[in-house]
C-alpha positions in Angstrom: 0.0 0.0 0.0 2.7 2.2 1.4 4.4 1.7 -2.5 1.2 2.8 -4.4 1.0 5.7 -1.8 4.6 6.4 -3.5 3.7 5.8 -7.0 0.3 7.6 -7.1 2.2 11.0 -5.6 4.9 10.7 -8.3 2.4 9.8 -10.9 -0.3 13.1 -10.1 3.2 15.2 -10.0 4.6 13.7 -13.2 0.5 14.4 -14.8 0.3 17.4 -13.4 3.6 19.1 -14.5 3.1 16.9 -18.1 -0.2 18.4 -18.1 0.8 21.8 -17.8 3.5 21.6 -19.9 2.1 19.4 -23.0 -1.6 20.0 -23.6 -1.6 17.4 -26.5 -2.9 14.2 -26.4 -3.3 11.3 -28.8 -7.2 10.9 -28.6 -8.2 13.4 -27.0 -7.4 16.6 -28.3 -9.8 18.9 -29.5 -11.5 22.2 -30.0 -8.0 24.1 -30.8 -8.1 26.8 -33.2 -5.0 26.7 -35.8 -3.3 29.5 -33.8 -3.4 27.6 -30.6 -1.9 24.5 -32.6 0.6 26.0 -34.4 2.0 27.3 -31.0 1.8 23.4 -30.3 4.0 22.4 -32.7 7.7 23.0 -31.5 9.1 22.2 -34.7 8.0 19.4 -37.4 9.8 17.1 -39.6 9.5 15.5 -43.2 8.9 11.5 -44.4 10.4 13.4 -47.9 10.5 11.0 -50.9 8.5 8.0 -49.4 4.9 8.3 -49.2 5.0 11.0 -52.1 7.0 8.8 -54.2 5.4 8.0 -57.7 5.7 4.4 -58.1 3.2 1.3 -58.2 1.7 -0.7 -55.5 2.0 -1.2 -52.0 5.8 -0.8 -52.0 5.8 2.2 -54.1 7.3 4.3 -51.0 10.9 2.5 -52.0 10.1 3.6 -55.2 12.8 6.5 -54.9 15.5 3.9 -53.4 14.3 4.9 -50.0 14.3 2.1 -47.3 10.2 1.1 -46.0 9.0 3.4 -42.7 9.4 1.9 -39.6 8.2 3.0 -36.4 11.8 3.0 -35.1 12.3 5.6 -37.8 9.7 8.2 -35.9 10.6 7.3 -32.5 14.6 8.4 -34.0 12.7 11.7 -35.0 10.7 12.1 -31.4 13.7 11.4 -29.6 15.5 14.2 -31.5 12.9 16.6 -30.1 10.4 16.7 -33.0 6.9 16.7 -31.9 5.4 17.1 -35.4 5.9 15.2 -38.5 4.8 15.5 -42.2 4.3 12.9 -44.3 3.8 13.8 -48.1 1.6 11.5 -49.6 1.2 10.9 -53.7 -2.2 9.3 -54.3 -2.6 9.6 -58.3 -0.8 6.1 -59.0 -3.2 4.2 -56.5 -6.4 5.4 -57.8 -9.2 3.6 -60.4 -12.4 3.9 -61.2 -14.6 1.5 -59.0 -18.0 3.3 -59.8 -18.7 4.6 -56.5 -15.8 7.2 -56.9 -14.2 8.2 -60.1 -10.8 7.9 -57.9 -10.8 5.2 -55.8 -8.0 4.9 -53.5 -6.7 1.3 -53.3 -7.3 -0.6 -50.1 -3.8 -2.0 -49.8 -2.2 1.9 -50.0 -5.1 3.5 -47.9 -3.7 0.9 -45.1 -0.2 1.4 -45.6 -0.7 4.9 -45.2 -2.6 4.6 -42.2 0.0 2.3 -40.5 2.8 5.0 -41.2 0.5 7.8 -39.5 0.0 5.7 -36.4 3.6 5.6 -35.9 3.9 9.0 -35.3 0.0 9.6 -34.0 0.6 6.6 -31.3 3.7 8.9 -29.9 1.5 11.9 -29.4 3.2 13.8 -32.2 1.2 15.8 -34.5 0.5 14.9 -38.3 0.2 16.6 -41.6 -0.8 13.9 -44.7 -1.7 15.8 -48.0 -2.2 15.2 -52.0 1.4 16.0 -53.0 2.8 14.6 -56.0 -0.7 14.0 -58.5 0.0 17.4 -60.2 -0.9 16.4 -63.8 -3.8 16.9 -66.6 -5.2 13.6 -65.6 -5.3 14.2 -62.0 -4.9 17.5 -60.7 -4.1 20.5 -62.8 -5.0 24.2 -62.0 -5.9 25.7 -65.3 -9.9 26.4 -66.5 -9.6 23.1 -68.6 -8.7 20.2 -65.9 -10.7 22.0 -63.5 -13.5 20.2 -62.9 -11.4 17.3 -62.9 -8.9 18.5 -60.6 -12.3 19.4 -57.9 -13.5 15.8 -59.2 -10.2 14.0 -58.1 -9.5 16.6 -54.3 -13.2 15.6 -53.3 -12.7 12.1 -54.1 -9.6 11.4 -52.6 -10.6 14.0 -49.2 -13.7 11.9 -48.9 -11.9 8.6 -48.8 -9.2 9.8 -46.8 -11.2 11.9 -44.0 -13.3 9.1 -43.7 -10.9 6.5 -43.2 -9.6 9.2 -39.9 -12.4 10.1 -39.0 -12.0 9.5 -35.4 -8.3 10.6 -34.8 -8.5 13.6 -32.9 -6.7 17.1 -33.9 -3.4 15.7 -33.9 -3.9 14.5 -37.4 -4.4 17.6 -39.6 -5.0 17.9 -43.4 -3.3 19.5 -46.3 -5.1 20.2 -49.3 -1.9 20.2 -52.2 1.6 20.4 -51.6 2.5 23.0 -54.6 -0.1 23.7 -56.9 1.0 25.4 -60.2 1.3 25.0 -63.9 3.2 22.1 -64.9 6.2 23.8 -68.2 4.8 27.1 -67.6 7.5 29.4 -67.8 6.1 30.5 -64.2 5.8 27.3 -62.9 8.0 28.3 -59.9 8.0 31.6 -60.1 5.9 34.6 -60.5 5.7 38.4 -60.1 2.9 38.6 -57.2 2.5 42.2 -58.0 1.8 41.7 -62.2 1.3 37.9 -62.3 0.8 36.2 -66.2 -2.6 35.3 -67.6 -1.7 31.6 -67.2 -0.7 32.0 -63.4 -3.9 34.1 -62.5 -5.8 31.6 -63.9 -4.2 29.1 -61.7 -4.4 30.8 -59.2 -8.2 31.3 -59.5 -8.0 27.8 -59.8 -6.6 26.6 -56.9 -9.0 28.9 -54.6 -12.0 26.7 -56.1 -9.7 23.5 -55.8 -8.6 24.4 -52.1 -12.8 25.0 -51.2 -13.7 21.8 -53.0 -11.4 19.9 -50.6 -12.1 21.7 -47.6 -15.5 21.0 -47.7 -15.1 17.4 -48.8 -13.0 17.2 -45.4 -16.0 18.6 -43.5 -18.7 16.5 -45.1 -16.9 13.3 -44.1 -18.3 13.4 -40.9 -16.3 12.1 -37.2 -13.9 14.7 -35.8 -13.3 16.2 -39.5 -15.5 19.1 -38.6 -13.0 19.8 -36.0 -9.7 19.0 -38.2 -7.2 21.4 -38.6 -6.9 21.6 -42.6 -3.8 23.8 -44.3 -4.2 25.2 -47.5 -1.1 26.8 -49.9 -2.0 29.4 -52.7 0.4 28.9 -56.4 3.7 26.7 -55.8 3.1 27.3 -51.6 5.3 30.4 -51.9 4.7 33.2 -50.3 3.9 35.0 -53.7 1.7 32.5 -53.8 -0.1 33.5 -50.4 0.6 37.4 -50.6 -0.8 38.0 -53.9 -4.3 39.4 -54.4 -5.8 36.8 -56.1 -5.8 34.7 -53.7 -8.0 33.6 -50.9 -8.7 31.5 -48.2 -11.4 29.1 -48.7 -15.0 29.3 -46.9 -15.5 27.3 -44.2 -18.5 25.9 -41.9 -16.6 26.3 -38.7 -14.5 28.7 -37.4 -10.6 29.0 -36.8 -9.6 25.5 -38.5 -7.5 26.6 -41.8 -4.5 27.9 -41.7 -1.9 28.6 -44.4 1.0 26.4 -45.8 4.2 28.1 -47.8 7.2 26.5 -48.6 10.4 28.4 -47.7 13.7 27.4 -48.7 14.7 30.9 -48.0 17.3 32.3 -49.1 17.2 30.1 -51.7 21.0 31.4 -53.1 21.9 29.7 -49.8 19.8 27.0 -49.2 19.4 25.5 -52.5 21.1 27.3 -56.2 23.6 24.5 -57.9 24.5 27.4 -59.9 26.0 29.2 -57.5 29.8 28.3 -56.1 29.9 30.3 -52.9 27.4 28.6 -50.4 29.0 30.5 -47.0 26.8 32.1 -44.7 26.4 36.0 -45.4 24.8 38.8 -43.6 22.2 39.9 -46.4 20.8 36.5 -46.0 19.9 37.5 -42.4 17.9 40.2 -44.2 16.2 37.6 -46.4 15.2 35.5 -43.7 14.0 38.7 -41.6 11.6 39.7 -45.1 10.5 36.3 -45.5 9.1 36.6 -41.5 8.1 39.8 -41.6 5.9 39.9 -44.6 4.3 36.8 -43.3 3.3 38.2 -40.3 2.4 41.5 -42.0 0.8 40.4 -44.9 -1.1 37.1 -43.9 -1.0 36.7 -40.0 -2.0 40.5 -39.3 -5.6 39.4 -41.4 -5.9 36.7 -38.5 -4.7 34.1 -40.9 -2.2 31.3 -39.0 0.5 30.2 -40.6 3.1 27.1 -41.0 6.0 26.6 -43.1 5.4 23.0 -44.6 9.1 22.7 -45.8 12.3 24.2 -45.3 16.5 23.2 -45.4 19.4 24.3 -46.7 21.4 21.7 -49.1 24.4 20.1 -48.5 27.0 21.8 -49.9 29.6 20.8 -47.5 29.2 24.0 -45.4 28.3 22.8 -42.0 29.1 25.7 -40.0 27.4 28.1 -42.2 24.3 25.8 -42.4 24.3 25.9 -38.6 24.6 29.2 -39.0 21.4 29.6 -41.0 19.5 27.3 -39.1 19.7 29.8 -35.9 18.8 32.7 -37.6 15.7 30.7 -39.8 14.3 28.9 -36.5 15.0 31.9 -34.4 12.4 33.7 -36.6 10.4 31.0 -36.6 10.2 30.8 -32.2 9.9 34.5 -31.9 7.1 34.8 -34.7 5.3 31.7 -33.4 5.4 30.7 -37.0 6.2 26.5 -37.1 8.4 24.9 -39.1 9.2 21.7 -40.6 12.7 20.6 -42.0 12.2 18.7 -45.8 14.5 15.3 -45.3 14.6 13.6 -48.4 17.4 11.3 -46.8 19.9 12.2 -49.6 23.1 13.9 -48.5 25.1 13.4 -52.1 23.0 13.7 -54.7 24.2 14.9 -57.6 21.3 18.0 -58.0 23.3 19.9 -55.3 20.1 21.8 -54.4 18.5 18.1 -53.5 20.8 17.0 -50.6 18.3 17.4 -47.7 19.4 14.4 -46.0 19.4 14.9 -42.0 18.2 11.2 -40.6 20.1 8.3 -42.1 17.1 5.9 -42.9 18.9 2.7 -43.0 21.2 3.4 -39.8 18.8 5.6 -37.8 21.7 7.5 -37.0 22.0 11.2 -38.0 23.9 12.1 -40.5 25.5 15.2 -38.7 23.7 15.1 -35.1 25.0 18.9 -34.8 22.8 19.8 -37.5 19.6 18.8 -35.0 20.8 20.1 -32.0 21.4 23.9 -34.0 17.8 23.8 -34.5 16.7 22.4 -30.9 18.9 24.5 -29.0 17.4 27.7 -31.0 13.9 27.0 -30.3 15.5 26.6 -26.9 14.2 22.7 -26.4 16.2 20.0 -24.5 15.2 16.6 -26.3 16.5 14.8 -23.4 13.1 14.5 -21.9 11.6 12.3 -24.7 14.3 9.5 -24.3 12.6 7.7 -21.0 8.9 7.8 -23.0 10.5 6.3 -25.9 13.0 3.7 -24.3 9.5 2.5 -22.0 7.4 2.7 -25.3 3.8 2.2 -24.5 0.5 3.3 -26.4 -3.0 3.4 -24.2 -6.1 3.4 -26.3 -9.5 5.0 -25.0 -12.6 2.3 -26.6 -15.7 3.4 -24.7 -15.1 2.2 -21.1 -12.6 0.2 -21.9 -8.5 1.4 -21.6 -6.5 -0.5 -23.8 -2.9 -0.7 -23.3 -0.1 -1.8 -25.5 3.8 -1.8 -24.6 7.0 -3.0 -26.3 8.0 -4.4 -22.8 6.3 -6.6 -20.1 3.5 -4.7 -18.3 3.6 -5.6 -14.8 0.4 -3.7 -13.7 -1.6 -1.0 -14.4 -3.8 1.4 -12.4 -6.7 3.9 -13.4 -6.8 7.0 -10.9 -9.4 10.1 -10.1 -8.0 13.4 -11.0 -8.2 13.9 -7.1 -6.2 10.5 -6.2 -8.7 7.7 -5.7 -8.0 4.2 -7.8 -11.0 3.3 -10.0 -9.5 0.6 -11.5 -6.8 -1.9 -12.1 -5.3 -5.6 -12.9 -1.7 -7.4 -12.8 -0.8 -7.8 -16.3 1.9 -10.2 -17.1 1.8 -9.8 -21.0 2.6 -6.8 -23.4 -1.1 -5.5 -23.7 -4.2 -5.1 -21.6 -7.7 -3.6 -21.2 -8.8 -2.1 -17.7 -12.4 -1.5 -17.7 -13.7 2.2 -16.3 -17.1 2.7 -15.4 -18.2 6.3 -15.4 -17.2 9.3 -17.2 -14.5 11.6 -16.3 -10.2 12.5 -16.5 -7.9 10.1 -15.7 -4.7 9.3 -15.1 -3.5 5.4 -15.8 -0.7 5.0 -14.2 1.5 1.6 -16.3 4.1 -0.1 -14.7 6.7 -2.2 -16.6 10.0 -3.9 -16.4 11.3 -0.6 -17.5 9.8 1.4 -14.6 7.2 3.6 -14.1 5.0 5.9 -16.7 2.1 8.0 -16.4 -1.1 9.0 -19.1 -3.7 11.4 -19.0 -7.3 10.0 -20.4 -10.6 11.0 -20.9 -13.6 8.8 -20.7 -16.8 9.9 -22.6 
């Protein structure tokens, strides 16, 4: 008795202080607005070339000579003091025609991209899945003649895939494209915001009707989607793309759940131009940086629209020092302007595109390719990642089923107890095996409070 006195005051501590501290909660999270999540989100991080690559079947994530996902993979990123990941998802070459929808989303990839989402939604992180790579005339194309098409295909493949997460909570969060734009336009990347072409205001007239056709698919999908966060870019996800007056945000039944997505690879003479020899850190790219902020803040956030970066890195151009040095300028904007960010790993440190050598995690390893790279960006958003490595060494996941608390654990659970918010035990059971259910009988917050070979660990739950 005298040991569960013990363990029940370290556990309400540990809830209490975890409460106060970490408001997010796999299953339970809801009624945020987009500003409250993207203050949430510490800093996010990128599946790149996996999901989104274009090849066939279930194994087309390998497509791109990238290894499978494993969980181990996102529990390397958790540990590293992520607490958000993005995974790009192409959908265009696991679509046919089944009659009920025009694009209909094979079973076999539906489930695989489930499975990699639970590996990062089972760790409490957040998670951003979207329609990236099916920018083509027979998918999704912004111009007036694939247009009802393009709304055809984004309320197909929404509908399929809001309904299939229908009951994740707000942790799980939407994106309607990745970079919409003109496929061999001559402005496909780029475009004067102030004087754009006829082709790129078309497209961009486009993608507001295409960005509203999939918001509302989202809502009409019914479970928590009415209360899903859902980001939307304007042309390419620039910031041109976002600033200029053609666009706008999409209508929406409820309130505060879009926010905007730009891509920002800023400066890109720095972070990204093979044509370029000199890749060293220079003060006018301070300035850069400080525009990019600024005219986010100015220009979107000031008209009460949140905002989060999508994708960001500088290449490898064997300039560690002044890549460290970019990183604290770029994620020092990004803490002081509350705007998140999530670093673009497409696990390629040598390719031979110079601007495509985004590589920070070592897929095959799990080791980082330069661990100073990570620690730049967690010491500048001022975050010790230390205090993820006990929850991930003792990995468990607890599941809320009606009355019923389900627990799962990589080790042996030796017992488990349900507690009151106020102390009392409601429930309980010696375990013996590596999962559990504990049945609770009324409504209310608790805390369940899992003991293993590995020691001691503490959840928050609601029962509804």
């Amino acid at each position: 008795m005298k040991h569960f006195a013990n363990v029940l005051k370290t556990a309400l501590g540990v809830a209490a202080s975890f409460c106060l501290a970490n408001s997010a909660f796999a299953g339970n999270l809801s009624g945020k607005s987009a500003s409250e999540i993207a203050q949430m989100i510490r800093v996010g991080w990128n599946l790149g070339n996996s999901l989104d690559a274009t090849g066939q079947g279930v194994n087309a994530e390998e497509s791109w000579h990238n290894p499978r996902t494993t969980k181990e993979m996102i529990n390397k990123v958790k540990e590293a003091g992520f607490n958000a990941v993005r995974f790009p998802v192409s959908w265009s070459t696991h679509v046919s025609n089944n009659g009920q929808y025009q694009f209909a989303i094979d079973g076999q990839w539906m489930a695989r991209v489930k499975e990699v989402v639970n590996y990062a939604y089972d760790n409490d992180m957040f998670v951003i899945i979207n329609i990236h790579h099916d920018n083509d005339q027979w998918h999704m194309l912004p111009t007036n003649q694939y247009l009802d098409q393009s709304k055809k295909y984004v309320t197909d493949v929404w509908t399929q895939v809001a309904r299939e997460f229908a009951d994740y909570d707000q942790h799980l969060i939407f994106e309607t494209l990745n970079e919409p734009r003109v496929v061999g336009d001559q402005n496909e990347w780029y475009f004067d915001s102030a004087n754009p072409t006829q082709s790129v205001s078309e497209a961009i007239g486009c993608i507001n009707q295409i960005n509203q056709a999939a918001v509302d698919a989202i809502r009409n999908a019914g479970g928590n989607n009415m209360d899903r966060l859902v980001g939307c870019p304007g042309y390419v996800a620039s910031i041109d793309g976002l600033t200029t007056s053609g666009f706008s945000m999409p209508n929406d039944k409820v309130s505060n759940r879009l926010w905007l997505s730009v891509h920002a690879y800023t400066p890109y003479d720095f972070c990204m131009n093979p044509e370029i020899q000199n890749h060293s850190w220079q003060q006018k790219y301070y300035y850069d940086i400080e525009w990019l902020y600024n005219t986010l803040r100015d220009k979107v956030m000031s008209k009460g629209c949140p905002v989060y970066i999508g994708e960001t890195s500088s290449s490898n151009y064997n300039n560690l020092e002044d890549r460290k040095q970019w990183e604290r300028c770029f994620f020092g904007f990004s803490k002081n302007y509350g705007i998140p960010c999530f670093v673009w790993d497409n696990n390629s440190v040598d390719n031979t595109n110079g601007a495509e050598r985004h590589g920070y995690l070592n897929r095959k390893t799990l080791e980082w390719f330069e661990p100073s790279l990570i620690q730049t960006i967690m010491e500048t958003l001022g975050y010790d990642p230390s205090s993820v490595k006990d929850e991930i060494a003792n990995e468990w996941n607890v599941y809320v089923e009606g009355k019923s608390v389900r627990i799962k654990s990589n080790v042996e659970i030796k017992n488990v107890d349900v507690v009151s918010i106020n102390g009392t035990k409601v429930a309980g059971l010696v375990s013996g095996g590596k999962e559990c259910s504990v049945n609770v009988n009324h409504n209310g917050v608790y805390i369940v409070v899992i003991n293993t070979e590995n020691g001691t660990s503490v959840k928050r739950i609601i029962i509804k």
